[in-house]
gemmi code that builds the backbone of each chain (N, CA, C; Angstrom):
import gemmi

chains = {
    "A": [
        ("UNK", (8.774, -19.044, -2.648), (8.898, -17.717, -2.032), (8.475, -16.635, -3.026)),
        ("UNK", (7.750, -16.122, -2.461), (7.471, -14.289, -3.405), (8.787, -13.825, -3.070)),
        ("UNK", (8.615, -12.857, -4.018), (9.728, -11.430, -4.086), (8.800, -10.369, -3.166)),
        ("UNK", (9.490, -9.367, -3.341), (9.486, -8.280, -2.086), (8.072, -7.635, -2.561)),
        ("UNK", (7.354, -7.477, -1.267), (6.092, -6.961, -1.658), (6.175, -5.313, -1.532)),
        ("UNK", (5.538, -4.923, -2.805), (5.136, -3.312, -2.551), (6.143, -2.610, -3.687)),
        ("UNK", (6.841, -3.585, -4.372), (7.377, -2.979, -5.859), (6.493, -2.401, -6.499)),
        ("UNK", (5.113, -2.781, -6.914), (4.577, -2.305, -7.653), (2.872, -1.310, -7.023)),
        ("UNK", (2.152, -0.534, -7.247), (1.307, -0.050, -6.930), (0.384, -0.828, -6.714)),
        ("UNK", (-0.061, -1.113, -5.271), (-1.662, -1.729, -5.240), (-2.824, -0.914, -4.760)),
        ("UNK", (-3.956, -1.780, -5.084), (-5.110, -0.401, -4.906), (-5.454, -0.940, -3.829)),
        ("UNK", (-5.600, -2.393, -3.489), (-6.269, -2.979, -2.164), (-5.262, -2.972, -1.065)),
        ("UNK", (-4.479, -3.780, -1.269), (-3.498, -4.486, -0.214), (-2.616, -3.222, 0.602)),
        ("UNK", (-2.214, -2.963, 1.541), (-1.327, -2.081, 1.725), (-0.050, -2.880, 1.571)),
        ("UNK", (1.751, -1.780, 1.135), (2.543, -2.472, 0.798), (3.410, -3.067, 2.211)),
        ("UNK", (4.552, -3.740, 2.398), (4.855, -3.590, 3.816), (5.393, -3.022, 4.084)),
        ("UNK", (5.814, -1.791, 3.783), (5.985, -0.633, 3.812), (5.109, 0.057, 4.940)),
        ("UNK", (4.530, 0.084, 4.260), (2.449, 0.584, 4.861), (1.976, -0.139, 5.967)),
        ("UNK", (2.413, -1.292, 6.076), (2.407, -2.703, 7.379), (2.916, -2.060, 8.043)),
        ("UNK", (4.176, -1.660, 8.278), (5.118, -1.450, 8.892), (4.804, -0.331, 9.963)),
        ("UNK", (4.595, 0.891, 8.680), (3.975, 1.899, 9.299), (2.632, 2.071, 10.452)),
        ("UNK", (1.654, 1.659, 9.749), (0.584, 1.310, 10.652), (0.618, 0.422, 12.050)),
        ("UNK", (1.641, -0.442, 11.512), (2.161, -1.289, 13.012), (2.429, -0.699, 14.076)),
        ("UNK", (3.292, 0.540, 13.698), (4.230, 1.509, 14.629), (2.704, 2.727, 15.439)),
        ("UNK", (2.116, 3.161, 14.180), (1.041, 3.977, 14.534), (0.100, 2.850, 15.809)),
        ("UNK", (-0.499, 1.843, 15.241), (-1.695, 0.773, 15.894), (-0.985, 1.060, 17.510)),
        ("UNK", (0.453, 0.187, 17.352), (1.198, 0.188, 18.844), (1.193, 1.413, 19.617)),
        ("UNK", (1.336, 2.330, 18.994), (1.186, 4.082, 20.068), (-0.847, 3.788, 20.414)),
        ("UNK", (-1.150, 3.615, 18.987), (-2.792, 3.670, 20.159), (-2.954, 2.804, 21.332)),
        ("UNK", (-2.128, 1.065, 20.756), (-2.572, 0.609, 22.459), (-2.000, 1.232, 22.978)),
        ("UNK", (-0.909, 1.090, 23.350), (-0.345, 1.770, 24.546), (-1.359, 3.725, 25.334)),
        ("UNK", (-1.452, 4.013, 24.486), (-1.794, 5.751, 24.499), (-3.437, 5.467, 25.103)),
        ("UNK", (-4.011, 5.039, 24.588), (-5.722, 5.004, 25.440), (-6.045, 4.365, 26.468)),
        ("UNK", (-5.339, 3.786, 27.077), (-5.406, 3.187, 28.130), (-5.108, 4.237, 29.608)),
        ("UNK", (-5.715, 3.954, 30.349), (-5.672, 4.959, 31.493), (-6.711, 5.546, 32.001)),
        ("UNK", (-6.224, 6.833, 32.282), (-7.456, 7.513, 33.431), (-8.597, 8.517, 32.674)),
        ("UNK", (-8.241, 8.186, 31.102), (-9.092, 9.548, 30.803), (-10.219, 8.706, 29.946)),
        ("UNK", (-11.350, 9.475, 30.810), (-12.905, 9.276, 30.335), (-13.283, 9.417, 28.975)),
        ("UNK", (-13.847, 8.782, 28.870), (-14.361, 8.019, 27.479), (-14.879, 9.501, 26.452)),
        ("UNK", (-15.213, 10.395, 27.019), (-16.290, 11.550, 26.214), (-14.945, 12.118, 25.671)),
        ("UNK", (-13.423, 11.882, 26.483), (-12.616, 12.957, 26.103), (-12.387, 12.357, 25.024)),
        ("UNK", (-11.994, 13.204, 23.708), (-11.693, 12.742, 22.546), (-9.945, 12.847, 22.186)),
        ("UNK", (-10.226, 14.037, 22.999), (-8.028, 14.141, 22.575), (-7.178, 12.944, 23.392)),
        ("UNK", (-6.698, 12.475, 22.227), (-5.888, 11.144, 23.114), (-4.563, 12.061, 23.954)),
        ("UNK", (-4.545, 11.409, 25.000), (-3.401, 11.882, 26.191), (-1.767, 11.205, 25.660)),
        ("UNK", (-1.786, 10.323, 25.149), (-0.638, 10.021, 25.455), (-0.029, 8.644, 25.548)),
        ("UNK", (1.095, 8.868, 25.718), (1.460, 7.373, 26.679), (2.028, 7.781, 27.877)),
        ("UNK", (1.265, 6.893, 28.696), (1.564, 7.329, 30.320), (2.972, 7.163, 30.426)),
        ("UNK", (3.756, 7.392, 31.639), (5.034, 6.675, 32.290), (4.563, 4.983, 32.183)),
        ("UNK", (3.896, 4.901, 32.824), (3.398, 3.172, 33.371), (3.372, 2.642, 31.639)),
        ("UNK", (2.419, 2.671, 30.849), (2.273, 2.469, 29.649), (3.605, 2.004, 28.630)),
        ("UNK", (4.251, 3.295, 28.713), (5.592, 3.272, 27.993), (6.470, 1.842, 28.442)),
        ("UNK", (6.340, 1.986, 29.896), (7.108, 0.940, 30.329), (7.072, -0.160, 29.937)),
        ("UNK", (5.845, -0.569, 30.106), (5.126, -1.313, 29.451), (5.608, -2.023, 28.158)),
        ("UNK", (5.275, -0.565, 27.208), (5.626, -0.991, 25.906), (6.997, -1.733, 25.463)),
        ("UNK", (7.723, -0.921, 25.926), (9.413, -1.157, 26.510), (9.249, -2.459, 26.610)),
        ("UNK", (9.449, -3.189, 27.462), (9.338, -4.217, 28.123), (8.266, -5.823, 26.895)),
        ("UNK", (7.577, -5.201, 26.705), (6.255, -6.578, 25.586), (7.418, -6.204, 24.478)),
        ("UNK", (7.096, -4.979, 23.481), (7.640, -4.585, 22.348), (8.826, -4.433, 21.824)),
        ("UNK", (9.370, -3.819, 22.946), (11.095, -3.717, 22.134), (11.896, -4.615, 22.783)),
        ("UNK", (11.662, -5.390, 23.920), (12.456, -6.358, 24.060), (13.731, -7.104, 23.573)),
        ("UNK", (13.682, -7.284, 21.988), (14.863, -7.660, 21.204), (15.453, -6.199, 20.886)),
        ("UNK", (15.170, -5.338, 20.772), (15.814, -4.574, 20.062), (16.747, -3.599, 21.666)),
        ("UNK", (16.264, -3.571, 22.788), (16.610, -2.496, 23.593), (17.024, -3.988, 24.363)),
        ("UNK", (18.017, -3.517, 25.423), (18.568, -4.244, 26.555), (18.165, -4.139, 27.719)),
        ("UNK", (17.991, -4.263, 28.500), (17.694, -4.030, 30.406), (16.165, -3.058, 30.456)),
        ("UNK", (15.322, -3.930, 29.254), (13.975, -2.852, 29.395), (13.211, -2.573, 30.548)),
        ("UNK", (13.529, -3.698, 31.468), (12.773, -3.737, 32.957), (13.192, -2.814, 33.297)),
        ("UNK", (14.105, -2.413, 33.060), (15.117, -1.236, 34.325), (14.004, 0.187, 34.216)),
        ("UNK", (13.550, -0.018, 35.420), (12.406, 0.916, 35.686), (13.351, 2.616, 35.719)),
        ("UNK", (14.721, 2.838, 36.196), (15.234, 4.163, 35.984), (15.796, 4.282, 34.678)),
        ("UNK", (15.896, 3.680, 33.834), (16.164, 4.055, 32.800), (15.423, 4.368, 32.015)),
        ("UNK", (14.413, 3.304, 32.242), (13.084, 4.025, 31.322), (12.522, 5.443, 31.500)),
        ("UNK", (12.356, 5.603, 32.721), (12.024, 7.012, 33.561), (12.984, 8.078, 32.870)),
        ("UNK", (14.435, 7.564, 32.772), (15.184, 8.590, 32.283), (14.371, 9.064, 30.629)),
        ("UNK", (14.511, 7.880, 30.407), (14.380, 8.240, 28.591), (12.826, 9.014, 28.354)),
        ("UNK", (12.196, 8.822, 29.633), (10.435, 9.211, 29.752), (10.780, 10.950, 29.445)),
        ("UNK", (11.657, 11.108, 30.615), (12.144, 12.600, 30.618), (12.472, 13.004, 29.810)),
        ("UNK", (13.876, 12.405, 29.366), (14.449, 12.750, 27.819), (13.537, 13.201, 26.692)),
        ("UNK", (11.806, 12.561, 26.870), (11.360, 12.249, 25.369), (10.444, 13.385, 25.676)),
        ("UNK", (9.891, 13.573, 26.730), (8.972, 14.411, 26.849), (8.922, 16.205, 27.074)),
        ("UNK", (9.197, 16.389, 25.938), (9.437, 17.752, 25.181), (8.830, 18.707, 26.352)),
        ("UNK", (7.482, 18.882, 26.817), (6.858, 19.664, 27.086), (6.191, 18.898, 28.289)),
        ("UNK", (7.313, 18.102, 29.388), (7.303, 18.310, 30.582), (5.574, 17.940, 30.893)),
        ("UNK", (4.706, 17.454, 29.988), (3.033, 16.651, 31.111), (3.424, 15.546, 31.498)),
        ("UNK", (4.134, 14.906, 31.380), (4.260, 13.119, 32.081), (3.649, 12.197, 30.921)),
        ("UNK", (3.306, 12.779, 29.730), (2.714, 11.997, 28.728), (3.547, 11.668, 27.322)),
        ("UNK", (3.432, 10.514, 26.728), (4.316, 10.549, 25.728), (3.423, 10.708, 24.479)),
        ("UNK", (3.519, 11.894, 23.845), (2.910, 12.310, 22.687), (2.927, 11.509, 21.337)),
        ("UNK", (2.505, 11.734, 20.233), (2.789, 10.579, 19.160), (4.181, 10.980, 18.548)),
        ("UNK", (4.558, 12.162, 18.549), (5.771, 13.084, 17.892), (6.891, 12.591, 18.819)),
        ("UNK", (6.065, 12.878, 20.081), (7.771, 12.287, 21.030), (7.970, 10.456, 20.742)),
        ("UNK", (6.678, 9.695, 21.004), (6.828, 8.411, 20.380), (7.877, 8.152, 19.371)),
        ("UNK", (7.624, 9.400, 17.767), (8.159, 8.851, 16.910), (9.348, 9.108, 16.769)),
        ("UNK", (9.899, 10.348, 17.722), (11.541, 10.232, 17.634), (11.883, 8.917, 18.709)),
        ("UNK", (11.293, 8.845, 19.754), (12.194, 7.372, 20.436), (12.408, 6.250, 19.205)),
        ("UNK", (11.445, 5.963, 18.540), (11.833, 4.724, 17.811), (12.560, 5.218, 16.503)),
        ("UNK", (12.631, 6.280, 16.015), (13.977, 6.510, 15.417), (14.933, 6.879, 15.698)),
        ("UNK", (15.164, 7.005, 17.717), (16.133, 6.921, 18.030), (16.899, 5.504, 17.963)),
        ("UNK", (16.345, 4.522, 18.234), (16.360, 3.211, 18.549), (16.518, 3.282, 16.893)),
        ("UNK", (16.092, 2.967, 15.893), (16.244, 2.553, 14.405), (17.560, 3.380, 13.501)),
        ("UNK", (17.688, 4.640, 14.325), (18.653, 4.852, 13.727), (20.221, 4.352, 13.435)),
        ("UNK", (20.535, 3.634, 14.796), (21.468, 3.102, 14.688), (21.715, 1.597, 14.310)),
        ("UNK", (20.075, 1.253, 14.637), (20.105, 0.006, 13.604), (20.573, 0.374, 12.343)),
        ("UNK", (20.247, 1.294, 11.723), (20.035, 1.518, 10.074), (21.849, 1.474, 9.773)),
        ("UNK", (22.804, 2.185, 10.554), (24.394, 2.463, 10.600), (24.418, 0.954, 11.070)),
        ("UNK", (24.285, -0.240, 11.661), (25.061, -1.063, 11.781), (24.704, -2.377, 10.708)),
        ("UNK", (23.282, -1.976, 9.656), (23.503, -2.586, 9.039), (23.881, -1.824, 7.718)),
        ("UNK", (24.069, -0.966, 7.725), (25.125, -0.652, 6.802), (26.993, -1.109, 6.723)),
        ("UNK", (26.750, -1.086, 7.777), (28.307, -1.530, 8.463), (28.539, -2.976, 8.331)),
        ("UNK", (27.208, -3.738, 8.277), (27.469, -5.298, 7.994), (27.169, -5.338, 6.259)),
        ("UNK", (26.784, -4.680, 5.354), (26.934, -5.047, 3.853), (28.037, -4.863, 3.688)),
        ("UNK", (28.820, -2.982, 4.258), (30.225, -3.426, 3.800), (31.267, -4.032, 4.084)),
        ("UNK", (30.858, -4.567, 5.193), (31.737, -5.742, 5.265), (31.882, -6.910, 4.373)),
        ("UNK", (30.473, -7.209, 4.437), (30.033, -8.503, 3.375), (30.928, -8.160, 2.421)),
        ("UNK", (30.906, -6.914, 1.727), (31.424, -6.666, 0.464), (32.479, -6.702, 0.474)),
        ("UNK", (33.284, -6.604, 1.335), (34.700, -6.481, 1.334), (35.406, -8.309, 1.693)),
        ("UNK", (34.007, -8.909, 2.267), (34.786, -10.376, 2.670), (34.560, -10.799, 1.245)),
        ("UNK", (33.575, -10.810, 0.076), (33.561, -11.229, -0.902), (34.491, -11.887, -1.678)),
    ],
    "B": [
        ("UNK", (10.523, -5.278, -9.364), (11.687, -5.050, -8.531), (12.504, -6.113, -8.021)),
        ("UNK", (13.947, -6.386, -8.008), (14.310, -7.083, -7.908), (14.995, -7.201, -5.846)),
        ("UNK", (14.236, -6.865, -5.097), (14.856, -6.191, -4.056), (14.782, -7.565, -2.674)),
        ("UNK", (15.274, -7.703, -2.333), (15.393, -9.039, -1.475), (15.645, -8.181, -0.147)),
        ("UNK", (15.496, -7.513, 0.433), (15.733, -6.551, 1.366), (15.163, -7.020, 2.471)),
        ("UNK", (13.844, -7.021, 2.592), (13.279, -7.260, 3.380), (13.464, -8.488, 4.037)),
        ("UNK", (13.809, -9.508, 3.608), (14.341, -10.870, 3.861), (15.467, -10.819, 4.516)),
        ("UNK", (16.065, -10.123, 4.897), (17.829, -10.187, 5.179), (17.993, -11.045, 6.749)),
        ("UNK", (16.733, -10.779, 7.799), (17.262, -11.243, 8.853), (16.364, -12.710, 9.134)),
        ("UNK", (17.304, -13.627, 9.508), (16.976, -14.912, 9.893), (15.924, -15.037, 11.039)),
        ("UNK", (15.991, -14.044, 11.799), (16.269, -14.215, 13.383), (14.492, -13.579, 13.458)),
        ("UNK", (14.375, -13.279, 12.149), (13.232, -12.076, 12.309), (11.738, -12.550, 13.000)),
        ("UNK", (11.810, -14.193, 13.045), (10.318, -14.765, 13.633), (10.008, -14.561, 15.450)),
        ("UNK", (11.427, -14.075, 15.849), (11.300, -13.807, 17.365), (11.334, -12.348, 17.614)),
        ("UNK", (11.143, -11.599, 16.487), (10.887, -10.284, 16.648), (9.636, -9.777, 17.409)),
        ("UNK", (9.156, -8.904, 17.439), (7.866, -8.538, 17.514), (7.021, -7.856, 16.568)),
        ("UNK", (5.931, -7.427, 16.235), (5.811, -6.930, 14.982), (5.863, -5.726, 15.440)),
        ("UNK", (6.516, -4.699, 15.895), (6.853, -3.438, 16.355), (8.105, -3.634, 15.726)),
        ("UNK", (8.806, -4.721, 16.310), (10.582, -4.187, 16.008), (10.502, -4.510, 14.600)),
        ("UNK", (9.549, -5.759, 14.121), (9.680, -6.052, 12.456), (9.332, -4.974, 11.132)),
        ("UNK", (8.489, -4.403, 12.236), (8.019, -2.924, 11.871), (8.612, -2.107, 11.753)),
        ("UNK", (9.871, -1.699, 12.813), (11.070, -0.869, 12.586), (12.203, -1.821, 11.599)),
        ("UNK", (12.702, -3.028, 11.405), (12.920, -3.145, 10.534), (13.375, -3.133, 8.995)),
        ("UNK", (11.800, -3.031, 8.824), (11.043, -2.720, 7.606), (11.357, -1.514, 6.616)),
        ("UNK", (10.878, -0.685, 7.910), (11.021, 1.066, 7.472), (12.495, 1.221, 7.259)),
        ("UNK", (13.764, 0.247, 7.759), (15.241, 0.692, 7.708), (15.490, -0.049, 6.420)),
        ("UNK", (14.649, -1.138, 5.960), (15.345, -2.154, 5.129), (14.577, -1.517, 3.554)),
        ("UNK", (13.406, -0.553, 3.688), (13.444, 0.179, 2.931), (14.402, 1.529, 2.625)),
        ("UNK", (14.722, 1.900, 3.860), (15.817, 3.283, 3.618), (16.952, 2.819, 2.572)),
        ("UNK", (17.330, 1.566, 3.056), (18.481, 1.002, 2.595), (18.928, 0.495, 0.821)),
        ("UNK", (17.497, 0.011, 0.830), (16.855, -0.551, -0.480), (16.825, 0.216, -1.626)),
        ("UNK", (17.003, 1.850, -0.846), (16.774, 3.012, -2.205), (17.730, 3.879, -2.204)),
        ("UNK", (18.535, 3.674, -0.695), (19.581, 4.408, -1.168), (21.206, 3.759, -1.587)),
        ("UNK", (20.676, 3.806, -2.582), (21.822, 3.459, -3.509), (23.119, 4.200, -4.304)),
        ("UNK", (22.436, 5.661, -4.254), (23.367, 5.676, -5.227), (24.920, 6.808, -4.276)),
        ("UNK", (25.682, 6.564, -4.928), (26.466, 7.921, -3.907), (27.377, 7.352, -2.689)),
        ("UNK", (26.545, 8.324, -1.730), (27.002, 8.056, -0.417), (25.829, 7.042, -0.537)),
        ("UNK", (26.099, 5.929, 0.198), (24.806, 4.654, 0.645), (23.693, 5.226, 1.682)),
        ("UNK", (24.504, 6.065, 2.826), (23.918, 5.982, 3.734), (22.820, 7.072, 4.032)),
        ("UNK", (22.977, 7.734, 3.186), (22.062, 8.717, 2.510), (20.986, 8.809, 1.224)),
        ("UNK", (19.713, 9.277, 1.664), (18.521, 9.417, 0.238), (18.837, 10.136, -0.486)),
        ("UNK", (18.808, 10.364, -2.311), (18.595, 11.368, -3.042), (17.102, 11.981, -2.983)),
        ("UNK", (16.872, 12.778, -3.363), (15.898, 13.694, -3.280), (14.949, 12.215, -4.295)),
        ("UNK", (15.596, 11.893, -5.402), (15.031, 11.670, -6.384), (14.758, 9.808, -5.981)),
        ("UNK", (15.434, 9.411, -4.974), (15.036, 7.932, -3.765), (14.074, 8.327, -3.640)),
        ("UNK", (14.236, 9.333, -3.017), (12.870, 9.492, -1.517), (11.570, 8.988, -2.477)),
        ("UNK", (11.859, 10.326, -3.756), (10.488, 9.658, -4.313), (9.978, 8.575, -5.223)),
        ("UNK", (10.960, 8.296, -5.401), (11.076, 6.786, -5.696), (10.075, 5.884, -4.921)),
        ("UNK", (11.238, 6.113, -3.574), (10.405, 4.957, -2.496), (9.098, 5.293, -2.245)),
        ("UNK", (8.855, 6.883, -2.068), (7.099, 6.806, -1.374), (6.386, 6.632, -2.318)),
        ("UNK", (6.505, 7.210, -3.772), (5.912, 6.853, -5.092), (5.388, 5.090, -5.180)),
        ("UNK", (6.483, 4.417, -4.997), (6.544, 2.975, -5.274), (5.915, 2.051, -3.632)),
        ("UNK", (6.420, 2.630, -2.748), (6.517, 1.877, -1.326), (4.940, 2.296, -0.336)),
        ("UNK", (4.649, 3.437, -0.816), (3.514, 4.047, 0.111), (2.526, 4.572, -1.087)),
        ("UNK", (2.043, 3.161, -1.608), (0.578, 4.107, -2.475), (-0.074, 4.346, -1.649)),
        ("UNK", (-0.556, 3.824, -0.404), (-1.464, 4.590, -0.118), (-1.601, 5.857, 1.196)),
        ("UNK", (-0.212, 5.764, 1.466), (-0.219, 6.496, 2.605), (0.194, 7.942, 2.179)),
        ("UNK", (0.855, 7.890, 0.789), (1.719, 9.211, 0.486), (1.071, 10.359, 0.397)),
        ("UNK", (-0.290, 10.159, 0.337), (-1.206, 11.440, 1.063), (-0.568, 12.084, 2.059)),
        ("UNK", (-1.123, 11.189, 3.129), (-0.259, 12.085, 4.332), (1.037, 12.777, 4.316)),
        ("UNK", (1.794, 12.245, 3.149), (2.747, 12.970, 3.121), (2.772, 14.139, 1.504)),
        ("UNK", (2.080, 14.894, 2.118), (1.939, 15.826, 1.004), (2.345, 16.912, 0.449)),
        ("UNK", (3.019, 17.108, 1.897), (4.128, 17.990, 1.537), (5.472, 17.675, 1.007)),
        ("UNK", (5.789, 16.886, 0.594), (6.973, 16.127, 0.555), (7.700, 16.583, -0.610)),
        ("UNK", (7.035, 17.328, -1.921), (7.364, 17.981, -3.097), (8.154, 19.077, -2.211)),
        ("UNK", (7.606, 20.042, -1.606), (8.199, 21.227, -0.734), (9.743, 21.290, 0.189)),
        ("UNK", (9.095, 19.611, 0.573), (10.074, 19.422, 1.629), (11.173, 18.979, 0.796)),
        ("UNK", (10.988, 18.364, -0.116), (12.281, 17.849, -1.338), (12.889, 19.095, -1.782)),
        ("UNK", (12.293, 19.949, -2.001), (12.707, 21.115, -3.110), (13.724, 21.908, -2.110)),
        ("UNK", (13.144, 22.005, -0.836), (14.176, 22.381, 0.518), (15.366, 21.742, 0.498)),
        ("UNK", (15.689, 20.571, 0.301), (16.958, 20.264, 0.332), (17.810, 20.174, -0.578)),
        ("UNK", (17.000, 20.799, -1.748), (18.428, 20.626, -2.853), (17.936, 19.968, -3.792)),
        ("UNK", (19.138, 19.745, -5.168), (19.297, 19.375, -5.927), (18.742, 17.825, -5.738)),
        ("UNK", (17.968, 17.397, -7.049), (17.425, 16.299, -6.771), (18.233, 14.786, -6.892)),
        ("UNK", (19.423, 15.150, -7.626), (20.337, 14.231, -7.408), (21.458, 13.711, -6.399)),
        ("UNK", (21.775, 15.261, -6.272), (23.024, 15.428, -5.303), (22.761, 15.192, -3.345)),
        ("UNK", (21.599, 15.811, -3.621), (21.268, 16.536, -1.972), (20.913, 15.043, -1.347)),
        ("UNK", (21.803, 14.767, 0.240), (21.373, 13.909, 0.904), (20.384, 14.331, 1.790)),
        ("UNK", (19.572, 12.978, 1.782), (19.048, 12.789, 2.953), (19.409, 11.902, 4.069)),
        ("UNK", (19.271, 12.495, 5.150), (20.085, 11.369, 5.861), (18.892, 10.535, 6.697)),
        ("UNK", (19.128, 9.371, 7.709), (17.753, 8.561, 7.883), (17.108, 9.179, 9.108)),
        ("UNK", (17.556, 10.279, 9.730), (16.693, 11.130, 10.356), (15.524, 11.917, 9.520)),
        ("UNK", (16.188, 12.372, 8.559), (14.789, 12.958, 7.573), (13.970, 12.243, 7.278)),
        ("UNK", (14.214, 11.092, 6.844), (13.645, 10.058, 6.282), (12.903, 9.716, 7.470)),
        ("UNK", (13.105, 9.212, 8.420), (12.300, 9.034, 9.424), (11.121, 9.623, 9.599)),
        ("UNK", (11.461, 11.452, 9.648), (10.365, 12.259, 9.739), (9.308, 12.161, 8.861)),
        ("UNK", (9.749, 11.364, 7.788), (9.097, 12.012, 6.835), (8.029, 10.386, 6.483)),
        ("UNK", (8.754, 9.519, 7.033), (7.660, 8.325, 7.602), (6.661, 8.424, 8.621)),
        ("UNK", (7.417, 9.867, 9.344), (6.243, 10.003, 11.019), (5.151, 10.585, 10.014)),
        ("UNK", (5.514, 11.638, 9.086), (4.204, 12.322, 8.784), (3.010, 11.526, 7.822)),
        ("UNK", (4.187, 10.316, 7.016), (3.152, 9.336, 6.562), (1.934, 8.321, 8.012)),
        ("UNK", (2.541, 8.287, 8.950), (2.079, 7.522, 10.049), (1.184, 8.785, 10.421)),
        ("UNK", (1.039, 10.069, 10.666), (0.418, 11.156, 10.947), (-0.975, 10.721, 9.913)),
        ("UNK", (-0.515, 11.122, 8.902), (-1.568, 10.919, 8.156), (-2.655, 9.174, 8.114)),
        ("UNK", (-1.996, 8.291, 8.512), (-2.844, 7.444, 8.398), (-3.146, 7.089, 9.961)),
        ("UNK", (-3.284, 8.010, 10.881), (-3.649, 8.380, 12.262), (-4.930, 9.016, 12.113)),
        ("UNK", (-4.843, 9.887, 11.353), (-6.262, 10.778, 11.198), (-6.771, 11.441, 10.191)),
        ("UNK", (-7.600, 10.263, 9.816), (-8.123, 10.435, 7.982), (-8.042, 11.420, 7.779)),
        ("UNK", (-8.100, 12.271, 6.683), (-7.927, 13.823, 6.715), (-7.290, 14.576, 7.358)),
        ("UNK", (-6.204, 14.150, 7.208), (-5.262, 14.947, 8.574), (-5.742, 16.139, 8.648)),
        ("UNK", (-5.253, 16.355, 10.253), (-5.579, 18.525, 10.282), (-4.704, 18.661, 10.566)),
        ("UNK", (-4.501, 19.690, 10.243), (-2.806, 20.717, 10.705), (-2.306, 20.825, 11.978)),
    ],
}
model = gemmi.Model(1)
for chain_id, residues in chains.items():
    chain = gemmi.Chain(chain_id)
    for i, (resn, *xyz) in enumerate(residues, 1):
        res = gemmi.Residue()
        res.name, res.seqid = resn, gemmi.SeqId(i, " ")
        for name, pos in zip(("N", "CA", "C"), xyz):
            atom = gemmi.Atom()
            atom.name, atom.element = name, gemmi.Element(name[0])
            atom.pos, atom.b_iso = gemmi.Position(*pos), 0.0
            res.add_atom(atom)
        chain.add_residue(res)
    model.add_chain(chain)
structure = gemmi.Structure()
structure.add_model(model)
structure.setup_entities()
């Protein structure tokens, strides 16, 4: 086994750090170019309603519960979409998944100190 | 670095690489914030981690001297993993569109 990649500075490799990141970015492009808008347009639209669902459903699967649930998603569509076009922007994208990560981040904090305390 | 972090979950081969992806970005938050409160960055983490964790993205995040100096003291001042978050969107901003524009 290697140790943890991205301790040290690389010039080629990205760290997984940088994986990680780009993963999150790559996934908003599929989802976001797909649809009704013609090829000449250059400003990406979004992620549709349909799209998101989508994503929901392939992508977060382990992490979210009842992703099929077509009104809930709709709800959270609403919730996310700041400025009311029906599109999910990359900004609104990136608070949903640190909505979703944030409380990952509190419950594994909540499982070291435990660890530490069963020690 | 001695950091085993990233390794922590068993379960991680039925992930997707989206959620391994979110993950990642938490099992780094975690990894640097050490000192203090846990659940919070020092000014002087943050740059730790993007210094060490994002050679190549920390462009995009270029404001991040500014945005540090905003919150305080570089020892004391938390960050909590909402900032931190943001401050991964603007690294993901930047490696969205070479040269970012404003």
């Amino acid at each position: 086994m290697h140790g943890a990649k991205g301790g040290e500075v690389m010039t080629s490799d990205p760290s997984e750090l940088e994986w990680a990141i780009q993963t999150l970015v790559k996934n908003y492009d599929k989802y976001s170019s797909r649809g009704g808008c013609c090829c000449c347009c250059k400003k990406q639209r979004g992620i549709s309603k349909g799209g998101f669902r989508k994503m929901l459903t392939h992508e977060l699967n382990h992490m979210l519960t009842d992703t099929k649930n077509k009104q809930a998603a709709n709800k959270l569509i609403c919730d996310l979409d700041e400025n009311h076009d029906g599109q999910i922007s990359f900004d609104e994208y990136w608070i949903l998944i640190g909505g979703i990560a944030s409380p990952i981040s509190c419950l594994i904090r909540q499982q070291e100190e435990n660890v530490k305390f069963t020690k | 670095m001695g950091c085993k972090c990233c390794k922590k979950h068993q379960n991680s081969e039925e992930l997707t690489d989206v959620e391994r992806a979110i993950e990642i970005v938490i099992n780094n938050f975690h990894c640097y914030a050490v000192k203090g409160r846990k659940q919070c960055l020092t000014p002087n983490e943050l740059k730790d981690l993007v210094g060490q964790r994002l050679p190549h993205l920390a462009k995009g995040v270029g404001t991040l001297d500014e945005k540090i100096e905003c919150i305080g003291d570089a020892d004391e001042a938390k960050l909590q993993f909402g900032e931190y978050w943001d401050i991964m969107g603007d690294a993901a901003k930047g490696c969205r569109v070479p040269g970012k524009k404003k």
